[in-house]
Gaussian input, Z-matrix of N, CA and C with variables (Angstrom, degrees):
# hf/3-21g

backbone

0 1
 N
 C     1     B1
 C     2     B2     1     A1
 N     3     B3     2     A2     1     D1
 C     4     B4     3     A3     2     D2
 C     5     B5     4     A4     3     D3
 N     6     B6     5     A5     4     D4
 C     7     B7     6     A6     5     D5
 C     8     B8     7     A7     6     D6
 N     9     B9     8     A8     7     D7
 C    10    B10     9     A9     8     D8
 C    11    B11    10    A10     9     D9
 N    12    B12    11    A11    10    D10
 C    13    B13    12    A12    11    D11
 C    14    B14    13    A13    12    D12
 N    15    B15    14    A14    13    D13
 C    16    B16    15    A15    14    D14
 C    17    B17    16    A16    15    D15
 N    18    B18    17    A17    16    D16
 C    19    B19    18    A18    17    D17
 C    20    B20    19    A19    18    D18
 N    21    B21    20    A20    19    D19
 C    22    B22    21    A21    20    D20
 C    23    B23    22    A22    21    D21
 N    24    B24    23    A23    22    D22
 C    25    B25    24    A24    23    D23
 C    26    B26    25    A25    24    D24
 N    27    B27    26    A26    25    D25
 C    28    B28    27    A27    26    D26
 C    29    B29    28    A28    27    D27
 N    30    B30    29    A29    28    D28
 C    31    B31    30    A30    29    D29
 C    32    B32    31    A31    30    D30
 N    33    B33    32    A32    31    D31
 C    34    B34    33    A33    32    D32
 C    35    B35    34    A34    33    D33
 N    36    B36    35    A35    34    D34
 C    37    B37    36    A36    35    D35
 C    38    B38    37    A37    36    D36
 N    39    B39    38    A38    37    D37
 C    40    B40    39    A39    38    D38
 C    41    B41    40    A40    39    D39
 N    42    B42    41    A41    40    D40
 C    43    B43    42    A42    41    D41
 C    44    B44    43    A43    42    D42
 N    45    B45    44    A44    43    D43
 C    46    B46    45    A45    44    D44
 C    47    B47    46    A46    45    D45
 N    48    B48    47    A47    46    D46
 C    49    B49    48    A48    47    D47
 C    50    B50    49    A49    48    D48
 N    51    B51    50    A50    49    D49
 C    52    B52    51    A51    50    D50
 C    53    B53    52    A52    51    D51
 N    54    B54    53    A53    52    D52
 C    55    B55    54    A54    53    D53
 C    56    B56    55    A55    54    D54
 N    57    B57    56    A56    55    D55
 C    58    B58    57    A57    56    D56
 C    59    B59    58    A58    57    D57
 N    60    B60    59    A59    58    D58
 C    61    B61    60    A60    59    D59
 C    62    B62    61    A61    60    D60
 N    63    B63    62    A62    61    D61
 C    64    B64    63    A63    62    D62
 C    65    B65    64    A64    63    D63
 N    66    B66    65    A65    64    D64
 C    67    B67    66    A66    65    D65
 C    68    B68    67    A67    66    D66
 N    69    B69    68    A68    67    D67
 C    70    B70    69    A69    68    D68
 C    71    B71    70    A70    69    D69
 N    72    B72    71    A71    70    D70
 C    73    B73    72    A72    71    D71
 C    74    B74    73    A73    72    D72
 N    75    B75    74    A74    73    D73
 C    76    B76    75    A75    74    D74
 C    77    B77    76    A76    75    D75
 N    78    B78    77    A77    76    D76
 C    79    B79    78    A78    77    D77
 C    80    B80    79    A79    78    D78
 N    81    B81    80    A80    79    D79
 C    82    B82    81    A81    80    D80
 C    83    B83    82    A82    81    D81
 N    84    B84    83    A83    82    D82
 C    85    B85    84    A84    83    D83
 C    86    B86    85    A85    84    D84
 N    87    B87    86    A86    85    D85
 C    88    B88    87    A87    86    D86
 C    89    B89    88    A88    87    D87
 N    90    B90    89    A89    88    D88
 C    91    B91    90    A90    89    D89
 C    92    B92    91    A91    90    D90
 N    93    B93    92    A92    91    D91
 C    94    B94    93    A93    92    D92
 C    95    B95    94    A94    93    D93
 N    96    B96    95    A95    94    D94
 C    97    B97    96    A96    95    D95
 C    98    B98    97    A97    96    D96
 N    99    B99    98    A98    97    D97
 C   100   B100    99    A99    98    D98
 C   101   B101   100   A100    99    D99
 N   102   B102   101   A101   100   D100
 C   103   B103   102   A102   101   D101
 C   104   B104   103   A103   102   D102
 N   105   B105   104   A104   103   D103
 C   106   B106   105   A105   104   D104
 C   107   B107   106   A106   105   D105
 N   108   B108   107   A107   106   D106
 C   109   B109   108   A108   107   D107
 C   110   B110   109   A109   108   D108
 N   111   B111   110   A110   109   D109
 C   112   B112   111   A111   110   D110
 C   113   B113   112   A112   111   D111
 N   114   B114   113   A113   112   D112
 C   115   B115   114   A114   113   D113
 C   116   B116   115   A115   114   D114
 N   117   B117   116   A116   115   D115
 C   118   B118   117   A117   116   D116
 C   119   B119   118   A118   117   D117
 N   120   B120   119   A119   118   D118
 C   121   B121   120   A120   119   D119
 C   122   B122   121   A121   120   D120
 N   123   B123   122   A122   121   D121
 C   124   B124   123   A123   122   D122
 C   125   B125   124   A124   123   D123
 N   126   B126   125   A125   124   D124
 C   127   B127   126   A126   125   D125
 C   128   B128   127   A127   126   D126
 N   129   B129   128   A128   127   D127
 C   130   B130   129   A129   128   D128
 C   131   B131   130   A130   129   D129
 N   132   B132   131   A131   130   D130
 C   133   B133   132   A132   131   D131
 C   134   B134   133   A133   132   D132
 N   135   B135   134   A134   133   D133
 C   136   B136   135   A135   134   D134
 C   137   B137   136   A136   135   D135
 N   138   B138   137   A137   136   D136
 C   139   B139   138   A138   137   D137
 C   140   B140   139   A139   138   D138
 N   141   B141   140   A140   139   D139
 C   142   B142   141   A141   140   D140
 C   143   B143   142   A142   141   D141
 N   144   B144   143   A143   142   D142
 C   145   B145   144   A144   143   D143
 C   146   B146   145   A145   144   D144
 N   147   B147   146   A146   145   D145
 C   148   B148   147   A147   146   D146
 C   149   B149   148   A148   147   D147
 N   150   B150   149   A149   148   D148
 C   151   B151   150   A150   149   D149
 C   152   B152   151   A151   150   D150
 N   153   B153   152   A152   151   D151
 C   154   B154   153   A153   152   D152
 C   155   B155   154   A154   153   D153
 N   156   B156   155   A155   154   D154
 C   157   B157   156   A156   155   D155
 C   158   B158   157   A157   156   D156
 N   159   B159   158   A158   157   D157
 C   160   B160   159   A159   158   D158
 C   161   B161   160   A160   159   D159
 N   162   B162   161   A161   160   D160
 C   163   B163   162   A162   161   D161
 C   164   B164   163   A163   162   D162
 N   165   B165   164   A164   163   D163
 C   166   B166   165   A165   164   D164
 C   167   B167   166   A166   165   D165
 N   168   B168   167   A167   166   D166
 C   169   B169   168   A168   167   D167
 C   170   B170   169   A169   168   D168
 N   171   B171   170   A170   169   D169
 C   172   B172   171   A171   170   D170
 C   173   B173   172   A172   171   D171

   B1=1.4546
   B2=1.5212
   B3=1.3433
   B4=1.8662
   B5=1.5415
   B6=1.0596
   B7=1.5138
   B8=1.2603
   B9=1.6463
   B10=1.5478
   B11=1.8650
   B12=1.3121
   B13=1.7063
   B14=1.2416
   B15=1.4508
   B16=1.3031
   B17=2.1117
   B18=1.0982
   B19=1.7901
   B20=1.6255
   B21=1.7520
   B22=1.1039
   B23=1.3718
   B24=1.4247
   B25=1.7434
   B26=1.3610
   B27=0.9828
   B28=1.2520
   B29=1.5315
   B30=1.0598
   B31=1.6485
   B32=1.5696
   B33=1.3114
   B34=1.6716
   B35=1.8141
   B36=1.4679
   B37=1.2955
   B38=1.7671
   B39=0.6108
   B40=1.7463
   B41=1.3859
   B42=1.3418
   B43=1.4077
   B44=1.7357
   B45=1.3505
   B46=1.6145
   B47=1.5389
   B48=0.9261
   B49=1.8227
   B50=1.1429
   B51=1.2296
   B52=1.7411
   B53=1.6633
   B54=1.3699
   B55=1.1722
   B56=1.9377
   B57=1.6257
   B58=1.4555
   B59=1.1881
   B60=1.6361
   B61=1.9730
   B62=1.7301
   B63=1.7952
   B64=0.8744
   B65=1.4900
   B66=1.9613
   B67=1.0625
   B68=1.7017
   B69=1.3211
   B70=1.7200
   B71=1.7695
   B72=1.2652
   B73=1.2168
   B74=2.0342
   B75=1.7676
   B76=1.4292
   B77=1.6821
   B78=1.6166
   B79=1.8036
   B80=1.7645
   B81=1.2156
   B82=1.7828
   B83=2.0045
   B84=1.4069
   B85=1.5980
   B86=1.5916
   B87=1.7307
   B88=1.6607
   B89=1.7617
   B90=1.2593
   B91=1.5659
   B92=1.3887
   B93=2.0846
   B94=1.7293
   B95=2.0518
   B96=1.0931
   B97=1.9652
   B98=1.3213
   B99=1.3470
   B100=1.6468
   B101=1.4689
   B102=1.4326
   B103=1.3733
   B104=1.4864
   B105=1.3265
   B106=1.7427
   B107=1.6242
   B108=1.5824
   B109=1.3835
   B110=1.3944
   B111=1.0912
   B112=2.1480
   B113=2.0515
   B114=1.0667
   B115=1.3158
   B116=1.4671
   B117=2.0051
   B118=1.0990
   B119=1.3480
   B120=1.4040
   B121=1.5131
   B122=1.3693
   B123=1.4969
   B124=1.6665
   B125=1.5100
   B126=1.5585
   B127=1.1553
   B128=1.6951
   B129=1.2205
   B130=1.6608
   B131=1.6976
   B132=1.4920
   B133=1.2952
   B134=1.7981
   B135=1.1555
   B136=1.5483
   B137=1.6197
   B138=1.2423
   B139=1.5593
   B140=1.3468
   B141=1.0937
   B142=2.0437
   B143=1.3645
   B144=1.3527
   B145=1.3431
   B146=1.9045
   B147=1.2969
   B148=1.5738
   B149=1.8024
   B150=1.1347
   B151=1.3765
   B152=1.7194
   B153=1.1572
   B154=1.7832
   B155=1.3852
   B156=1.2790
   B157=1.6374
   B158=1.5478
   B159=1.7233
   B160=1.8376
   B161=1.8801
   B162=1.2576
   B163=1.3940
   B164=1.8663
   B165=1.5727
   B166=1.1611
   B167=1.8228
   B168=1.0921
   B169=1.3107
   B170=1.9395
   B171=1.1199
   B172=1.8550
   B173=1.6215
   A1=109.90
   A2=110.11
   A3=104.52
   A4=128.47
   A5=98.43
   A6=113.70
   A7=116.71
   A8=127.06
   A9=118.67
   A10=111.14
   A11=92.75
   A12=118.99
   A13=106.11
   A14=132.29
   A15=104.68
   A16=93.58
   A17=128.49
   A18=124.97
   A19=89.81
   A20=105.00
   A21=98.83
   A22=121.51
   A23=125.20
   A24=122.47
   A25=112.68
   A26=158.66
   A27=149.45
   A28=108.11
   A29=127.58
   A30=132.29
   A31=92.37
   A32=90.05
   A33=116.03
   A34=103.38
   A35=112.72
   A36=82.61
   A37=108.88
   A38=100.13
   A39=104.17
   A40=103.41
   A41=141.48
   A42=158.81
   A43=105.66
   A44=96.40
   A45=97.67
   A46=124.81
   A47=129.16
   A48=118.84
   A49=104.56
   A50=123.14
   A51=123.21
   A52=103.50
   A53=126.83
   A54=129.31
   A55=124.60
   A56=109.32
   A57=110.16
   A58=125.94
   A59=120.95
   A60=112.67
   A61=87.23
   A62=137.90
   A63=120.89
   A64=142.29
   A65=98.58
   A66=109.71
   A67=145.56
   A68=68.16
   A69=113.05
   A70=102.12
   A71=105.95
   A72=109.92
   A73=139.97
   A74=73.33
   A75=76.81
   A76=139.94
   A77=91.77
   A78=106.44
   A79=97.28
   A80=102.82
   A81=115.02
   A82=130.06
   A83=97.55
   A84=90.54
   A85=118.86
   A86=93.38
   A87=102.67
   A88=94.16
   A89=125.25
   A90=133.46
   A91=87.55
   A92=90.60
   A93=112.15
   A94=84.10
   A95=93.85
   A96=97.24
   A97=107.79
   A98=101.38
   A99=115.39
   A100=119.53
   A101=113.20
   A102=110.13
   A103=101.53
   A104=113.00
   A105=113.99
   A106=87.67
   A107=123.97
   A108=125.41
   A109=118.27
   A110=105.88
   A111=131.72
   A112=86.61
   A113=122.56
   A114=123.94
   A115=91.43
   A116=127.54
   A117=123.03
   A118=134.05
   A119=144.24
   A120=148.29
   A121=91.95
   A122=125.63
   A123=126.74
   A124=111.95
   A125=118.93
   A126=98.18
   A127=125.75
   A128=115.82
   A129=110.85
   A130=113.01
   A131=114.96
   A132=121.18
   A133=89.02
   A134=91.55
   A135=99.03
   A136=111.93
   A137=111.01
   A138=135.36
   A139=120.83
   A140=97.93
   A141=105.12
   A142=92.24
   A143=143.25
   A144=120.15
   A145=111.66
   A146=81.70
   A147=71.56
   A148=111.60
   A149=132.97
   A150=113.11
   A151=80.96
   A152=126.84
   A153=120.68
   A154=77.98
   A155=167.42
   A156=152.42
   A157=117.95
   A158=101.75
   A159=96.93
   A160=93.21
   A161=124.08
   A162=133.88
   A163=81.01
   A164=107.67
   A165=121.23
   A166=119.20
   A167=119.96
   A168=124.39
   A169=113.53
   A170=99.59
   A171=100.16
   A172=100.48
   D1=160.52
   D2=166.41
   D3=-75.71
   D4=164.85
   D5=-175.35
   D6=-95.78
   D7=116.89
   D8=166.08
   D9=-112.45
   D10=132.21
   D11=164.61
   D12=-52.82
   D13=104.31
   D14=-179.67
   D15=-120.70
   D16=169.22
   D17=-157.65
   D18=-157.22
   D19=123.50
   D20=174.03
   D21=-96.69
   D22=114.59
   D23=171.37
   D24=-67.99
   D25=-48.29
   D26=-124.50
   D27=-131.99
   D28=151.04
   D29=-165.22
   D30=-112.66
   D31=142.97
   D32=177.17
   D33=-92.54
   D34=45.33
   D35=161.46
   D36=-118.61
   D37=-162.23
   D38=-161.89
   D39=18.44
   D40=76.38
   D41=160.76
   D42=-132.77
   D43=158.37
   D44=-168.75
   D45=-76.39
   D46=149.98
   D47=177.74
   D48=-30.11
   D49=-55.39
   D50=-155.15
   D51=-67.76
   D52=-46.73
   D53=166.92
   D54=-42.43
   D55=-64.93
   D56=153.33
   D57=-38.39
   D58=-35.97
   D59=-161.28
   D60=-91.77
   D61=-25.72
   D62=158.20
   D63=-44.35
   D64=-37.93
   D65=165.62
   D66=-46.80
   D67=-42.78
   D68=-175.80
   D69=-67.33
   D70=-64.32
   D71=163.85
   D72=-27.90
   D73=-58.09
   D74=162.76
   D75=-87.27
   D76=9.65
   D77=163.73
   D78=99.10
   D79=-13.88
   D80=165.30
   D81=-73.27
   D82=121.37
   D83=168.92
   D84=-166.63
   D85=6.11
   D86=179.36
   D87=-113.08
   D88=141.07
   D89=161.10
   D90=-55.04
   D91=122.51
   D92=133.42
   D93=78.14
   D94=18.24
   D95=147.58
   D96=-93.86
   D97=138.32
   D98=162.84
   D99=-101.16
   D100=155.62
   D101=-174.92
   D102=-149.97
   D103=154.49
   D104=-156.15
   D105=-126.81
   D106=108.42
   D107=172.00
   D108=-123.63
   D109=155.27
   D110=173.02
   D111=-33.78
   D112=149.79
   D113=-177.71
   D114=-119.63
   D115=75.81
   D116=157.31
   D117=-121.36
   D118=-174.76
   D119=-159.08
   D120=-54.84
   D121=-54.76
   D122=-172.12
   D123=-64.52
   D124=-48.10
   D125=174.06
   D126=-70.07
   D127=-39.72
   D128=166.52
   D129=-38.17
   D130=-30.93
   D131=-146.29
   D132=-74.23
   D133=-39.66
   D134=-159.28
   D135=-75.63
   D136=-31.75
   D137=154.00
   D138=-39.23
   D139=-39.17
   D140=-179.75
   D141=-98.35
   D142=-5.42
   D143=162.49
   D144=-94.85
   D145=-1.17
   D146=-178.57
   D147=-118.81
   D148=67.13
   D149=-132.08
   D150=-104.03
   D151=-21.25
   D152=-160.77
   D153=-102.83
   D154=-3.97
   D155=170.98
   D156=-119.52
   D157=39.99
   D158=-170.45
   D159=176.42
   D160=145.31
   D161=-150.79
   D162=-173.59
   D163=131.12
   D164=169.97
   D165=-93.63
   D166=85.86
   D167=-167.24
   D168=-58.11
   D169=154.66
   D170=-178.00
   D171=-90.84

């Protein structure tokens, strides 16, 4: 499958548990880390919940 760049902008602090363990999930928890993932239904899924703490880089 393809690969998406995904870069986190936004800081998990005062955001809700569920938002952080997403973070977490996606291998993210320092500002302006990048992370290189499987491009599938779960990861998009998690992407649209996070849309102000995550930007898909080219």
């Amino acid at each position: 499958m393809a690969k998406i760049k995904i870069k986190q902008i936004g800081s998990p602090i005062r955001r809700p548990a569920h938002q952080r363990e997403t973070l977490i999930g996606l291998g993210l928890n320092k500002m302006n880390r990048v992370v290189e993932l499987e491009d599938t239904p779960e990861v998009r899924g998690a992407l649209r919940k996070l849309p102000h703490m995550v930007v898909i880089v080219d």
